[in-house]
C-alpha positions as CSV (number, residue, x, y, z in Angstrom):
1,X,108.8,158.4,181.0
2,X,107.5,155.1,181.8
3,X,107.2,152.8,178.8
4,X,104.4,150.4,178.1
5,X,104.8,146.7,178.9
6,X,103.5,145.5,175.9
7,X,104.9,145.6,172.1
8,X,103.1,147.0,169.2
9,X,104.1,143.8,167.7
10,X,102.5,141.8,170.5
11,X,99.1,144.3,170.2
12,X,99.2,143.3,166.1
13,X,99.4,139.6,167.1
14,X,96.7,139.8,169.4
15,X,94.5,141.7,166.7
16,X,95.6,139.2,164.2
17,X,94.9,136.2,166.2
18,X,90.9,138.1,166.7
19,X,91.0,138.8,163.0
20,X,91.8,135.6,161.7
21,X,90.0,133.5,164.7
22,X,93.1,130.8,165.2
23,X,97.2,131.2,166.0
24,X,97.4,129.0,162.7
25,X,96.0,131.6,160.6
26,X,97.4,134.6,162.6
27,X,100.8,132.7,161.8
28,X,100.1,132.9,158.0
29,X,98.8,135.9,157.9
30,X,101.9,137.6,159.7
31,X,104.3,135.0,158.0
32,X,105.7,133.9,161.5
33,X,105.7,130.1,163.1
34,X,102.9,129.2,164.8
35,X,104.8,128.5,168.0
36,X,105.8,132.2,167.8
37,X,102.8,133.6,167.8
38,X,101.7,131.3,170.7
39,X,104.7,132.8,172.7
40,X,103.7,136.7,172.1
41,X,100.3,136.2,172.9
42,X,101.5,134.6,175.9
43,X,104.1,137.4,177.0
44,X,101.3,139.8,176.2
45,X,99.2,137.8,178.7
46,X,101.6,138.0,181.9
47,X,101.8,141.7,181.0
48,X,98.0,142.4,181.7
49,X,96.0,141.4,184.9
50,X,93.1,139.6,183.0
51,X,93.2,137.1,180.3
52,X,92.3,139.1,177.3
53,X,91.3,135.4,175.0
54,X,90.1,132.1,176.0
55,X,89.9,129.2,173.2
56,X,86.8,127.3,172.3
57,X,88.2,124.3,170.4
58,X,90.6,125.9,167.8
59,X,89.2,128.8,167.9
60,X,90.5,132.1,169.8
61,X,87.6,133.9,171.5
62,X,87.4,137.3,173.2
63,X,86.6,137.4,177.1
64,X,84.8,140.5,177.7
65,X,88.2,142.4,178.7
66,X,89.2,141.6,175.9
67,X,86.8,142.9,173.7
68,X,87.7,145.9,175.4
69,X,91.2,145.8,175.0
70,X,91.0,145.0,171.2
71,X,89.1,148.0,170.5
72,X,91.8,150.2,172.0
73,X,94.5,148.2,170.7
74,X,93.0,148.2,166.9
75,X,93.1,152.3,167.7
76,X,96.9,152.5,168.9
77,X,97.7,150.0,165.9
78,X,96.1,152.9,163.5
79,X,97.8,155.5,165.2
80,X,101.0,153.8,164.8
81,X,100.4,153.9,161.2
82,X,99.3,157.2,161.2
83,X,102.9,158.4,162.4
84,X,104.4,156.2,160.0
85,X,103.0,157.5,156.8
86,X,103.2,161.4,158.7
87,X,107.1,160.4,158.6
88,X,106.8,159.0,154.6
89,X,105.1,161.8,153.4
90,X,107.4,164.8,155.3
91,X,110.4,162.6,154.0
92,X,109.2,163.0,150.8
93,X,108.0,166.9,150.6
94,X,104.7,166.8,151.3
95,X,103.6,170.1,153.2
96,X,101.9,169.8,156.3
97,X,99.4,172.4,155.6
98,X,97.6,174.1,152.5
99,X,95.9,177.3,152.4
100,X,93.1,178.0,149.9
101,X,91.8,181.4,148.7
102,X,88.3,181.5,147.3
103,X,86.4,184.6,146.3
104,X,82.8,184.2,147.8
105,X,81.5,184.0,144.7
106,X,82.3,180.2,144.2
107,X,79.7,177.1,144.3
108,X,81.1,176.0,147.2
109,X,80.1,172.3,146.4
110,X,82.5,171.3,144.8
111,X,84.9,172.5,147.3
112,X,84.0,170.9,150.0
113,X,84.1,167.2,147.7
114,X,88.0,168.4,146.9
115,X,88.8,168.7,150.4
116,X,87.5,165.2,151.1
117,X,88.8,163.5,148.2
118,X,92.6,165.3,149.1
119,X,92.2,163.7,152.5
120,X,92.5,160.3,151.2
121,X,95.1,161.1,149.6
122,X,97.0,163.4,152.1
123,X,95.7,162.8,155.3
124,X,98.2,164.3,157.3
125,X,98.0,167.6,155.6
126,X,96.0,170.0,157.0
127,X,93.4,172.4,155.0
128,X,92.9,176.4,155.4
129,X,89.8,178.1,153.9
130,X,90.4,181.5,153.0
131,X,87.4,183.5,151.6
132,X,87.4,186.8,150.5
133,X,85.8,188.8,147.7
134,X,87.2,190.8,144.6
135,X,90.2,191.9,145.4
136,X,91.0,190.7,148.3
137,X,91.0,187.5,146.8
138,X,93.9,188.4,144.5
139,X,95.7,189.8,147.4
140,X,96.1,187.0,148.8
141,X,97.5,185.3,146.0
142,X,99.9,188.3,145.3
143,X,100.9,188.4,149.2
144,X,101.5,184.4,149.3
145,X,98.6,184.0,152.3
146,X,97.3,181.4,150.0
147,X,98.9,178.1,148.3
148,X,96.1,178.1,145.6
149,X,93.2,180.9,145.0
150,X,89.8,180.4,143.1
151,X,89.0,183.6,141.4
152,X,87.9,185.9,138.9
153,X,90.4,187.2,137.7
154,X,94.2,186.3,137.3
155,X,96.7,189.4,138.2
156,X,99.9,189.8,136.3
157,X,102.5,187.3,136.3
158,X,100.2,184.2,137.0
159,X,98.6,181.4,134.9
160,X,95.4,180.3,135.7
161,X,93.7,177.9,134.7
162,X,89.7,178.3,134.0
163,X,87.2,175.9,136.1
164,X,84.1,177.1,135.4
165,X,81.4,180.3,134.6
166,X,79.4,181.5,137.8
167,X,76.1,183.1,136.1
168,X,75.2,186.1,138.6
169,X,71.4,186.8,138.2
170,X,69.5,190.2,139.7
171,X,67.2,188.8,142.1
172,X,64.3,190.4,144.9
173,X,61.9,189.5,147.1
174,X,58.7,188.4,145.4
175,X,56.8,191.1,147.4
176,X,59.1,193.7,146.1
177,X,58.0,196.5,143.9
178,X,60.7,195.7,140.9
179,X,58.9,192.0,140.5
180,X,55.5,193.9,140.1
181,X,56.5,195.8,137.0
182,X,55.1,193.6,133.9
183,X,57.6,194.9,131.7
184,X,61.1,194.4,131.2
185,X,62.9,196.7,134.2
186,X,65.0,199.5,133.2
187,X,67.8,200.8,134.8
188,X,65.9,203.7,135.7
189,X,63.5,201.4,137.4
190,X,66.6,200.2,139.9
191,X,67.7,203.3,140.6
192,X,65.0,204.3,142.3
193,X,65.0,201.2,144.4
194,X,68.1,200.6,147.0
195,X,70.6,197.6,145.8
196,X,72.5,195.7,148.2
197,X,76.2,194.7,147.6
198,X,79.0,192.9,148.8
199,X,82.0,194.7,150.4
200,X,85.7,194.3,148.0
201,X,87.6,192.4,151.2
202,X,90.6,194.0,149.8
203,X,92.9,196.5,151.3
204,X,94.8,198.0,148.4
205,X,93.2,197.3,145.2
206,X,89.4,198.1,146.0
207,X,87.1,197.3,143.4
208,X,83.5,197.6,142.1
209,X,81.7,194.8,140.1
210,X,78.0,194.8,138.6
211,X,75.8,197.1,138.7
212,X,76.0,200.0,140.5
213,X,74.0,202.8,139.6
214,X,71.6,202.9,142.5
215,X,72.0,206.0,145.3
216,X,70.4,203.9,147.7
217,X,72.6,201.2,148.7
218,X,73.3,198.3,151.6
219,X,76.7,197.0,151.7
220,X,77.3,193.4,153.6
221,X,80.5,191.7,153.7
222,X,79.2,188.1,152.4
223,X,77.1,187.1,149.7
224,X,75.1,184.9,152.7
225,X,74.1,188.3,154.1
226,X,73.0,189.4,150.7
227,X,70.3,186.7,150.8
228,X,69.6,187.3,154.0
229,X,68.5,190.9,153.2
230,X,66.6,190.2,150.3
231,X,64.4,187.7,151.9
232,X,63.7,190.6,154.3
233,X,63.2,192.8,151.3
234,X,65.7,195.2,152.0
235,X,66.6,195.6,148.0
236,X,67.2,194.0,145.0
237,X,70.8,192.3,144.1
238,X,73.2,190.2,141.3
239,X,73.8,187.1,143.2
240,X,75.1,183.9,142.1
241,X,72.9,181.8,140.3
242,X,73.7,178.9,142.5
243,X,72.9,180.7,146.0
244,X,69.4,182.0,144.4
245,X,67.8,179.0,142.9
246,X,66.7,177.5,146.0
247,X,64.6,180.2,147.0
248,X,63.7,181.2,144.1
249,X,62.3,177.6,143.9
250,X,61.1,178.2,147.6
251,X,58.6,181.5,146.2
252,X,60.4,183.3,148.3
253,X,62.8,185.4,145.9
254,X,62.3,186.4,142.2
255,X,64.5,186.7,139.2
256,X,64.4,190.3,137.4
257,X,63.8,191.0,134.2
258,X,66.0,193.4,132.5
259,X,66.0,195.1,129.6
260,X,69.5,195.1,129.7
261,X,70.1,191.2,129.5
262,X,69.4,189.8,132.9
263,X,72.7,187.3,133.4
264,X,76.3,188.5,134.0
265,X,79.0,185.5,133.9
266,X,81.8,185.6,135.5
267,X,84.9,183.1,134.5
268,X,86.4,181.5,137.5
269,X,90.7,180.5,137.4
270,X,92.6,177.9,139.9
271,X,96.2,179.8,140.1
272,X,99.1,178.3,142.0
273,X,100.9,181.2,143.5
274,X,104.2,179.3,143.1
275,X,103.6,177.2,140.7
276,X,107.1,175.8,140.5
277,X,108.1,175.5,144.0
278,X,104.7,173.8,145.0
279,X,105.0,170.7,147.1
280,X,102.6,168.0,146.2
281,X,100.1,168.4,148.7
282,X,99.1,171.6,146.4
283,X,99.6,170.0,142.9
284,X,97.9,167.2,144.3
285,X,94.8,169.4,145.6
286,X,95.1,171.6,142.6
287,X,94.9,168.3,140.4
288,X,91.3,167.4,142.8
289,X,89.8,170.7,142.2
290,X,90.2,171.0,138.3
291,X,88.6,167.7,138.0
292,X,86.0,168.4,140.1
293,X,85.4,171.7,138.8
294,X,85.5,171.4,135.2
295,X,83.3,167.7,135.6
């Protein structure tokens, strides 16, 4: 392998010397002489074919390669960083990648501000989204495929810790026959209309959840294709509160009214499947998400 002519150190004298607009404040910037950063700018000179600065008085200026050459240089000076602190943080236990298991039910929200707060913080890790529903979910806390899980429930043997109530509301299209009746809606009323559920992703511990006492039904494996149907007006369904507003604000779905309360709540946990051998990529995540969850 061929090795580059020119230093890192001679690239962050360069940038410096740019930066700071004279060697004299390059020098005290980088705590070296003046003279010898005057000599690396030099070397670095009689490496490349072109004269990457040309000075105007005291001051250093850029010649149009070297604009060029600054840009890529300011991008192999972060990379050179980049492997520095990869090196500081696997030196120190941090894991190089996370998994997180979600049950679809979630607001996904605040999530998604987690994952990009834990980047500045661990920007070498990387992060795997795992969605399931139900029991799935749990499996993949109970078969390890997943460093933390947001769910309903918290199996045997685990401590979770609550984040936060998702409201599940029964919801149709506002042409549908349930949000024509003026009364409250019975639970005869929605078994005579079809209801359309989300599949349990799980392979071993298959569950049902809501209510389920329609004969007609349409089962979808996300709660995305649950809105989807309903907007078609393929059914009624409990969806989360958080996924219906919108169109319910949009006229284009409507919110039931049972006579059976019209609101089931579901309490949500943040469980570390090993909580005592996590590394502090996953405390530190798990820290991000019960802030931003319970806030």
């Amino acid at each position: 392998m061929k090795l580059p002519k020119v230093t890192l150190e001679q690239w962050a004298t360069f940038k410096a010397v740019v930066d700071e607009g004279s060697f004299a404040k390059a020098a005290e910037i980088l705590n070296k002489s003046q003279s010898s950063v005057s000599y690396a700018i030099a070397k670095l000179e009689e490496q490349l074919p072109s004269p990457v600065l040309s000075l105007n008085g005291r001051k250093a200026v850029l010649t149009e390669e070297g604009k060029v050459l600054y840009r890529r240089a300011s991008q192999l000076l972060t990379l050179a960083q980049d492997v520095e602190q990869t090196a500081n943080c696997l030196s120190q236990g941090w894991e190089t990648e996370i998994t997180i298991g979600f049950d679809s039910i979630i607001n996904m929200e605040p999530l998604f501000n987690s994952i990009d707060q834990f980047t500045q913080v661990a920007p070498h890790t990387r992060v795997v989204l795992l969605e399931s529903t139900l029991s799935g979910t749990i499996e993949s806390l109970l078969e390890r495929k997943a460093d933390i899980v947001l769910s309903g429930q918290t199996p045997p043997g685990f401590l979770g810790q609550p984040i936060e109530a998702i409201t599940m509301i029964p919801v149709a299209h506002i042409n549908h026959p349930l949000c024509r009746i003026k009364i409250e809606i019975t639970d005869q009323d929605l078994k005579q209309h079809r209801q359309i559920v989300v599949r349990d992703s799980g392979l071993k511990r298959n569950q049902d959840t809501g209510w389920l006492g329609s004969e007609q039904r349409l089962t979808v494996t996300h709660f995305s294709l649950s809105v989807q149907a309903l907007i078609h007006g393929l059914g009624y369904a409990f969806i989360p509160s958080h996924l219906a507003e919108p169109f319910i604000k949009s006229g284009q779905l409507k919110k039931l009214s049972l006579s059976a309360g019209s609101e089931r709540h579901i309490h949500l946990y943040l469980t570390l499947a090993s909580p005592d051998s996590s590394g502090p990529a996953a405390q530190a995540m798990k820290n991000i998400l019960l802030n931003l969850y319970n806030n």
